[in-house]
C-alpha positions as CSV (number, residue, x, y, z in Angstrom):
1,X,6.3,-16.9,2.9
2,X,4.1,-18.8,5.1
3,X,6.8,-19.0,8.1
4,X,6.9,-15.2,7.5
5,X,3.3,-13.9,7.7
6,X,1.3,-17.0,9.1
7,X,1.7,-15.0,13.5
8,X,1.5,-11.7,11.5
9,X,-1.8,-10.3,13.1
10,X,-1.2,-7.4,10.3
11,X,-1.3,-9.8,7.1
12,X,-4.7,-10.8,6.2
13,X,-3.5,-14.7,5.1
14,X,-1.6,-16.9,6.5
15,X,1.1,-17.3,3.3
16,X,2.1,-15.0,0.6
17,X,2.8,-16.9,-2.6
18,X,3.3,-13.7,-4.9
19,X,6.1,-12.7,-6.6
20,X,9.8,-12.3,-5.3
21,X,9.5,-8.3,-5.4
22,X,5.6,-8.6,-3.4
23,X,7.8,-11.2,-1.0
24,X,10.4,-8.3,-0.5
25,X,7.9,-6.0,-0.2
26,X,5.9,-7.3,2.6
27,X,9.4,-8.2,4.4
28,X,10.2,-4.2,4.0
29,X,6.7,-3.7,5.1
30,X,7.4,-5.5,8.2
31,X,10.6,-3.7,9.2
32,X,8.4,-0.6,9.4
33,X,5.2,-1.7,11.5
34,X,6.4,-0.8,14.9
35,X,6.7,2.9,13.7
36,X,3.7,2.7,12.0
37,X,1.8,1.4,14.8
38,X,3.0,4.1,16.7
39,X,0.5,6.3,15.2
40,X,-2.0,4.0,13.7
41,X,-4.7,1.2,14.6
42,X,-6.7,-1.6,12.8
43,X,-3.6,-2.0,10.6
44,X,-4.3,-4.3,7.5
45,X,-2.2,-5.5,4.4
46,X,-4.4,-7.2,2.2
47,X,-2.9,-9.1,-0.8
48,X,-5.2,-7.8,-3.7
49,X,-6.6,-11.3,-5.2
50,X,-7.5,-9.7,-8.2
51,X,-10.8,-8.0,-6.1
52,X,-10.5,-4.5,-6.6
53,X,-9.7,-2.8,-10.4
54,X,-9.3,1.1,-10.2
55,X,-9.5,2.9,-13.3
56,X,-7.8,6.1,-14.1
57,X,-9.4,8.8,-16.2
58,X,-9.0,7.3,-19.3
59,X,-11.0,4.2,-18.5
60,X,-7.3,2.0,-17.8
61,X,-8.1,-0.5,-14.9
62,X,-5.3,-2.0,-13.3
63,X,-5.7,-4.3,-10.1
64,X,-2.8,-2.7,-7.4
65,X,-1.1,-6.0,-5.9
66,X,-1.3,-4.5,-2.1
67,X,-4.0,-2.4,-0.2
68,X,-3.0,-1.0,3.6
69,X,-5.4,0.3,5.8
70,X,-4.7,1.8,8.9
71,X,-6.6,4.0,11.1
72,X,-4.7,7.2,12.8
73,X,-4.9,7.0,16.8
74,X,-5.2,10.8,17.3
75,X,-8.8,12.1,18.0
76,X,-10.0,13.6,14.5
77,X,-8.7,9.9,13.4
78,X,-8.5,9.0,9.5
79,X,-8.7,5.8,7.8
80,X,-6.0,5.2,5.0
81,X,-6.6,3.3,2.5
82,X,-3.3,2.5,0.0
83,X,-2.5,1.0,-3.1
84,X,0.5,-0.3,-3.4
85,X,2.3,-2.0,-6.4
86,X,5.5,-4.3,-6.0
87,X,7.3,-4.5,-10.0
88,X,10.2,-6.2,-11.2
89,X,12.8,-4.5,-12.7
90,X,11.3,-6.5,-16.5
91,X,8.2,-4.5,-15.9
92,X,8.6,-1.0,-14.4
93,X,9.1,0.9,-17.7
94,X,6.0,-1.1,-19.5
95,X,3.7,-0.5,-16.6
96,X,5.2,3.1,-15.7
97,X,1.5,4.4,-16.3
98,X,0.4,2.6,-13.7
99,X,2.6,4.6,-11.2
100,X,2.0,7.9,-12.6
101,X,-1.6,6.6,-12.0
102,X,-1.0,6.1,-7.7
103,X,0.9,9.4,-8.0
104,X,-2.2,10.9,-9.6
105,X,-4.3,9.7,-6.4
106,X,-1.3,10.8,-4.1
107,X,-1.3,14.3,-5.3
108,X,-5.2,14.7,-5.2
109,X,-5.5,13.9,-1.8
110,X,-8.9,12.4,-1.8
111,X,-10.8,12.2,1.3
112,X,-14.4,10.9,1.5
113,X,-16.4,12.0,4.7
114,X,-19.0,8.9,5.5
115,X,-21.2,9.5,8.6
116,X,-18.7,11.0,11.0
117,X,-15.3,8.9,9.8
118,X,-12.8,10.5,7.4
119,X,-10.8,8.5,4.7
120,X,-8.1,9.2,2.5
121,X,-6.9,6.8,-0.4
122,X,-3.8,7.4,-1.9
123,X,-0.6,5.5,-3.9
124,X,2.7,4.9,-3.7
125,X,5.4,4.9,-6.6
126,X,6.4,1.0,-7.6
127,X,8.3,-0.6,-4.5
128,X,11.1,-2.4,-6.3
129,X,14.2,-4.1,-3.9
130,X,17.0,-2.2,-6.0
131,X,14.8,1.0,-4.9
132,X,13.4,-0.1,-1.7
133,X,15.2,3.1,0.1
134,X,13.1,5.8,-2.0
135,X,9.6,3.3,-1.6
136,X,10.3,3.8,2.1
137,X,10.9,7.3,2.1
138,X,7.4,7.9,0.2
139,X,5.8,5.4,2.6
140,X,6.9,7.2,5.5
141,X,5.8,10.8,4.2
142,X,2.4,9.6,2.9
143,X,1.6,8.1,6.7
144,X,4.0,10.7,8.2
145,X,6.0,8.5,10.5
């Protein structure tokens, strides 16, 4: 996907060689920056390069493929941070405790207050193209556009 994301000012490389379903994801991300940059700055996609590990309450790591960060506009603004996890169709039963995992962080609604700035981390359910409309649906309630 170099053509792609190489003028994307959002994507933090210049080519995405992941998977087909991380390729469709990051086109699906793109059909929905506009609205999201309605309400939100300094608005990142950073292809997880095997950086970051989060670890559930058993101790399971798992390294989530994607990581958005946006800042909201308003006044009292707060800086998202999301973990997002493209899976093929082969994989979404075998790794299924990796989603319940981002929905665990989505329904604690974590926030962290450091100096004056607020931010919240949370997950999103497994995008997948054959269930790219609910992935969207989620994405837009969890950054409310």
């Amino acid at each position: 996907q170099e053509t792609f994301v190489g003028n994307k000012d959002w994507y933090a490389y210049n080519a995405n060689y992941g998977t087909s379903e991380e390729k469709h994801f990051v086109e699906a991300f793109s059909r929905r920056f506009d609205a999201l940059g309605k309400k939100y700055e300094g608005i990142y996609l950073l292809r997880n390069e095997r950086e970051l590990k989060i670890h559930n309450k058993s101790g399971d790591a798992f390294e989530p493929d994607f990581i958005l960060f946006c800042k909201q506009k308003a006044k009292a603004a707060m800086t998202y941070q999301v973990f997002i996890e493209p899976k093929g169709n082969h994989l979404l039963k075998h790794d299924k405790w990796k989603e319940d995992f981002l929905q665990e962080i989505r329904d604690e609604k974590l926030v962290f207050l450091i100096d004056t700035d607020k931010y919240r981390l949370t997950g999103l359910p497994f995008y997948n193209k054959g269930r790219e409309n609910e992935f969207l649906k989620d994405f837009d309630e969890v950054l409310s556009i």
